[in-house]
Structures are given as structure tokens and as C-alpha cells.
N, C-alpha and C positions, 0 to 999 in steps of 0.2 A: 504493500500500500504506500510505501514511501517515491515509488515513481511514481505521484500518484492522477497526473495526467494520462501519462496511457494507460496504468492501469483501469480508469474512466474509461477510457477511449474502449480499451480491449472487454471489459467486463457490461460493456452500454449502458451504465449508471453516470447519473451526473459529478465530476471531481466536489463539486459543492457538499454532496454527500458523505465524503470521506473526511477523516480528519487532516489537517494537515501536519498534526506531529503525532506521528501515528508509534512515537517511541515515549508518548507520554500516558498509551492505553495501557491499563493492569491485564486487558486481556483484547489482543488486536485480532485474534478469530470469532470471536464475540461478537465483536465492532463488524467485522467483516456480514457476519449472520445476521447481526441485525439492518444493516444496511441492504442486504439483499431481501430479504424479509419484508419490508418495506418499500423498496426500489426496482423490486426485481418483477419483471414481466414476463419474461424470455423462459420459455421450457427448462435452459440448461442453469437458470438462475434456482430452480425449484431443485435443481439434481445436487447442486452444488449444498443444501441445508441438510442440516441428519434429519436424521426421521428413527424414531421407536430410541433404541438405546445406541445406535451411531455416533459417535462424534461430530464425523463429518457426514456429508453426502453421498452417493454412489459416483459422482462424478466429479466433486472438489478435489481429488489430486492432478488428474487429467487436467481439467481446467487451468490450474494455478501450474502446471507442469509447463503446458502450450506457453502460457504468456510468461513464464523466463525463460522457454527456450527461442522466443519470436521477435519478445516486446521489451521485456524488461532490460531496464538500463542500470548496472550496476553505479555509477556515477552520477546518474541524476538520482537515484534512490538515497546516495549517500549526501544528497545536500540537504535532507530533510530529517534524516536520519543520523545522530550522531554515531549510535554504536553500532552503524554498520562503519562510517566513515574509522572508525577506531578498530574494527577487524579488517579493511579493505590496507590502513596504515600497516596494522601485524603483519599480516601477511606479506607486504613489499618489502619488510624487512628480513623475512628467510630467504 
């Protein structure tokens, strides 16, 4: 959620929807669920919610799979996000 223009773009929910520090949620799959819950129109918006005792959805991994392997930007994620900018630094350093 911290790209969180395309991830709008890619999930067809309004960016308005999402938070914009989405590293200051106690629980950003929550955030995620209830935005869609609310927002969500789209068949694979319904796939993507658990149902009975699931956590997720039948189709929330696939989904969030496609858009890091498509869309997501690790660098635009890390301007909104400090602790990713703080793992994306670790790692430059091995």
C-alpha cells in the first residue's frame, strides 16, 4: 500500500481510500479488508476478503502476487514508507 498510486490504479479503488502512511497502521491487512469491503465492486475484490475462518481470501495472494510482480515500485513505496526505506538501506549494505 505504500506505492500507493498504483496500487489504486492496479486494485481500481480510489488512492483517496488508502492511507497515506500506511506504516503508521497496527494492522495494514485490516486497513487493506476494510477498504475493499467498502470500495470494492469488482468480482476479484470479493475473492480477495476471507470468508468463514480464512484469513485471507481465495484469491488475495495471486492478486497482491501480480501487482509486485507488474506494478509495484520498490522506490516509490519507500518514500512513504520509512521501514521499508531502512530495509531497502540494509540490504545495499551486504
Amino acid at each position: 500500500m505504500a506505492d500507493r498510486e498504483e496500487w489504486a490504479k492496479y486494485i481500481q479503488i480510489p488512492k483517496a481510500s488508502f492511507v497515506v502512511a500506511p506504516d503508521s497502521l497496527l494492522d495494514p491487512k485490516q486497513h487493506l479488508f476494510s477498504v475493499i469491503g467498502r470500495k470494492g465492486r469488482k468480482s476479484f475484490h470479493k475473492e480477495m476478503l476471507p470468508r468463514g475462518t480464512a484469513h485471507v481470501g481465495p484469491r488475495y495472494n495471486e492478486i497482491i502476487c501480480e501487482f509486485v510482480a507488474e506494478k509495484w515500485s520498490p522506490q516509490r513505496a519507500a518514500e512513504r514508507s520509512p521501514s521499508l526505506l531502512r530495509a531497502i538501506n540494509a540490504l545495499k549494505k551486504l
